[in-house]
N, C-alpha and C positions, 0 to 999 in steps of 0.2 A: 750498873752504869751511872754514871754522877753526872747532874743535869743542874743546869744554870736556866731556867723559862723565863723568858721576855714575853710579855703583852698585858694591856689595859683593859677593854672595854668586855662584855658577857661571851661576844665570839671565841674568846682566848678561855674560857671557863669549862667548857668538858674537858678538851686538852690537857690545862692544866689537871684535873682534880683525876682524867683518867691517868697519868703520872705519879699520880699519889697514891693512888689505887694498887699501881701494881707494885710488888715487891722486888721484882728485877730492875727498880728504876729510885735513885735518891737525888729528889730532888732539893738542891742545897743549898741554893738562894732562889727567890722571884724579885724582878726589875720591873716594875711596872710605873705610868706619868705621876706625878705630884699629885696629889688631892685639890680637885677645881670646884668653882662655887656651883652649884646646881640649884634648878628650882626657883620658885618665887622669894626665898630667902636668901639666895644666893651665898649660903652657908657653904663652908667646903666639905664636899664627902667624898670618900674612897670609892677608888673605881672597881668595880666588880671582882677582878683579877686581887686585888689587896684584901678584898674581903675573904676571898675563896682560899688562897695562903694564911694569912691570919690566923682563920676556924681550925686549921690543920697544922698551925706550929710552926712555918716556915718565913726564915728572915726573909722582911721585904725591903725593897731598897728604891727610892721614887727620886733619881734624880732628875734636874732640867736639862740639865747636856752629859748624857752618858758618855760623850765621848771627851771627857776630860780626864785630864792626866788622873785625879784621883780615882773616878771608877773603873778605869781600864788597867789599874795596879791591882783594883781589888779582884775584878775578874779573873786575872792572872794569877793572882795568888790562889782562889778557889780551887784553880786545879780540874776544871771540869772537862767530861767527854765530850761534851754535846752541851750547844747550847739552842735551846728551841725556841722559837721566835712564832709568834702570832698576834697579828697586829698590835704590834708596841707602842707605834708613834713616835719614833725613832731613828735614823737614821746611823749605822753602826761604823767606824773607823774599819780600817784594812788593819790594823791592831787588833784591835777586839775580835774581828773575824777572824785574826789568826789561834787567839789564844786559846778557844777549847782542841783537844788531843785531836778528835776526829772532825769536826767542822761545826758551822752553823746552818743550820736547817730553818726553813719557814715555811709553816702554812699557810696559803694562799687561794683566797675563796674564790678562783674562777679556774678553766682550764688553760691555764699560760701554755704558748700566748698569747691566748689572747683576753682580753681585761686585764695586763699590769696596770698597776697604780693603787690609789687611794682603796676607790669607792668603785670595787667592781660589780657586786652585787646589783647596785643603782642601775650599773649600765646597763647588765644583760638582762632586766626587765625594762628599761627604755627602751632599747634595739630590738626586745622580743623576743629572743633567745629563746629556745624550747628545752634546752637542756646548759645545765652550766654544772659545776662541781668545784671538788678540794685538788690542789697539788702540791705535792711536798716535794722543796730543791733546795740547791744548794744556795747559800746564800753568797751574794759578792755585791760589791762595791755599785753599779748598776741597779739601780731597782727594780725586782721582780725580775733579773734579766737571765739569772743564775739555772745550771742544769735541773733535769727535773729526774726526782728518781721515782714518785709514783704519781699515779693520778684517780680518783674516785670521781664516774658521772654522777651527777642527780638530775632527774624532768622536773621543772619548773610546773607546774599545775596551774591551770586557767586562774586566774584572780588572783593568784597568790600574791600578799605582800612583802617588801622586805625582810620584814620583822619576823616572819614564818620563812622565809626560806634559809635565813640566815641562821635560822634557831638547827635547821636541817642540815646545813650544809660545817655547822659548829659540831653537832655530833660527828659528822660524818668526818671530818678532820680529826678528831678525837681516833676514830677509828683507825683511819690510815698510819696515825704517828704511832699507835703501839705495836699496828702492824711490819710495817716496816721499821721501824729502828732498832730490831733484833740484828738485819739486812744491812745497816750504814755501812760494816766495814768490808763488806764486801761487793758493796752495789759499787754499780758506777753508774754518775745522773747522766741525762741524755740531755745534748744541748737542744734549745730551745729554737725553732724554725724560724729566721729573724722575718720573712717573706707574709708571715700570719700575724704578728702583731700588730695588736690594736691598743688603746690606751684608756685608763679608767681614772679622768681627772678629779678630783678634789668637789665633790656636791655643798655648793654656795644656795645660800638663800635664795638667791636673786634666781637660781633654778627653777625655783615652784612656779613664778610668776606663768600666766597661760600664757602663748604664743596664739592666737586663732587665726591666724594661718598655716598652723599646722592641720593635718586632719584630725579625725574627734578621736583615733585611735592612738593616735601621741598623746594625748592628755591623761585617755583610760592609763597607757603605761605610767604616764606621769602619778596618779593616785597610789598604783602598785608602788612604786619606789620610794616615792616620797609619804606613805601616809602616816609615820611617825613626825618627821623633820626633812626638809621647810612644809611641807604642807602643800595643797596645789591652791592656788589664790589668782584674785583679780577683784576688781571694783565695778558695783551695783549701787550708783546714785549717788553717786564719790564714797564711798563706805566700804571698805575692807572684807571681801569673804571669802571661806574656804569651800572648796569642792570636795566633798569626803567620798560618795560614792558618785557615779555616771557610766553611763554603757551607750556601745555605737547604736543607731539607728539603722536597719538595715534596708527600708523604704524610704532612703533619704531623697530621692530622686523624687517620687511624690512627692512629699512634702514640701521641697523646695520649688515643685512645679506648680502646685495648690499656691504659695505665699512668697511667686516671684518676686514680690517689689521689696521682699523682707530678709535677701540672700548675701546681706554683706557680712562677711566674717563678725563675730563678737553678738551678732543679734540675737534676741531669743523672738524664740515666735512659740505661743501657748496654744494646746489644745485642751480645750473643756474645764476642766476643774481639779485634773492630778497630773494632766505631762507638759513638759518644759522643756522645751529643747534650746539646743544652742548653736548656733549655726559656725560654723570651721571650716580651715579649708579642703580644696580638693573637693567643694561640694559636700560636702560631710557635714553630718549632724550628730551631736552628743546630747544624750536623754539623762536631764539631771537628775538628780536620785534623792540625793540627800547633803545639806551644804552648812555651812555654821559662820552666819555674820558674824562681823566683830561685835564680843561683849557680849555673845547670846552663847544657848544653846545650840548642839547637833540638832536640826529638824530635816522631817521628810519632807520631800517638794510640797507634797499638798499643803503641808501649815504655815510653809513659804508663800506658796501663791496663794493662802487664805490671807497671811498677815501682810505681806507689802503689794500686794493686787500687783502682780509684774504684766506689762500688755505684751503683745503683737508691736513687734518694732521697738521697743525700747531695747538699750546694749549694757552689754555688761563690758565694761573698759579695763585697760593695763595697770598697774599702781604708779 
């Protein structure tokens, strides 16, 4: 079977290289984004996906608009079965879709539908989700809107981050694409329940920023999602800091009974000499853990509250 693979980022990398792997599959081009600057040097380097074809001999092709007249001749001319899509960064024409023999297929890291979009991962640890997985459909015009011909669960595990679940749920897509696409020409996908859909927007910086009025269990999710990029953040005495680790408080009701006058969202109120809490809504308290001002190192609460003496009633503010 002759295979055209779309995608960029490490998600799209078992996928791909299980494709390469097997010998009932040639795969005969990779499309993956342009080389972007990364890093404190802002140098440009290859996305993971260009690197993983490269190592294995396979032309790559990094245009800005796939869907111009010149790439959609080429793809055409390739001649391909199947073209396999994982997170590309791309948005494909009703051309291009039409041009491999049997369709375009895409792995999709939640269970549609629900999480289409960008940045599903993000959500279903913001929402909470206890279980999320891979789906492989058909691709159309619609994003994420397309039939589904398989699906793999995985259980999200207490604390997991992004970064870890994604690493699982990349395998595990790997998986399903060798499994089923022996099955494309004879499957039929099953459309998609329009009455279950939810939406996985696009994770902006401006995301990390706290909310405290949310309660302290939205923010723990916020750590989970974001502990790569944006990071969770808020300001301590106009000064930039991040939240690396934190956990709910579950005698918050005490405590905020002990330090009535001290219960307005964003406050911290200190006990002793290693805990830090942070007052949220809904009555809720979040127990800081471990946070990193700007220009500093990661530190544990305790070398926080040894280095910037934080009181009773002082606040930690929005940016």
């Amino acid at each position: 079977m002759k295979i055209v693979f779309m995608g960029t980022p490490e998600f799209a990398v078992p996928a791909l290289e299980a494709l390469i792997g097997n010998n009932e599959y040639e795969v005969a081009a990779v499309f993956c984004q342009p080389d972007r600057p990364r890093g404190r040097s802002k140098k440009k380097q290859p996305c993971p996906v260009k690197t993983a074809a490269a190592k294995a001999g396979i032309p790559v092709h990094q245009p800005e608009r796939i869907r111009r007249r010149k790439w959609r001749k080429m793809l055409e001319d390739l001649q391909a079965d199947v073209f396999v899509v994982a997170a590309y960064g791309q948005i494909l024409s009703q051309k291009i879709l039409d041009a491999p023999k049997i369709g375009c297929i895409n792995l999709h890291a939640s269970l549609l539908p629900r999480w289409r979009g960008a940045s599903p991962i993000h959500h279903a640890l913001l929402k909470g989700d206890t279980e999320t997985g891979i789906s492989l459909m058909k691709m159309t015009l619609e994003l994420d809107a397309g039939p589904v011909y398989a699906k793999k669960k995985l259980k999200i595990e207490p604390g997991e981050t992004r970064l870890q679940l994604e690493k699982k749920l990349a395998q595990l897509g790997a998986d399903l694409l060798i499994e089923q696409l022996p099955r494309l020409v004879h499957s039929t996908p099953q459309p998609q329940p329009v009455e279950e859909v939810t939406f996985a927007s696009l994770i902006e910086k401006s995301h990390g920023q706290v909310d405290f009025n949310q309660p302290a269990i939205h923010t723990v999710r916020m750590i989970q999602a974001f502990s790569d990029w944006p990071g969770v953040f808020c300001k301590f005495r106009g000064k930039s800091i991040k939240i690396l680790s934190a956990s709910v408080v579950t005698d918050a009701d005490q405590i905020l009974q002990d330090e009535e006058t001290h219960d307005r969202p964003g406050t911290l109120i200190k006990r002793g000499k290693r805990d830090l809490y942070l007052v949220m809504g809904q009555n809720s308290l979040l127990k800081l853990e471990q946070i990193q001002p700007v220009g500093k190192k990661a530190q544990e609460i305790a070398a926080f509250i040894n280095g910037y003496q934080p009181a009773t009633g002082d606040c930690f503010t929005g940016n």
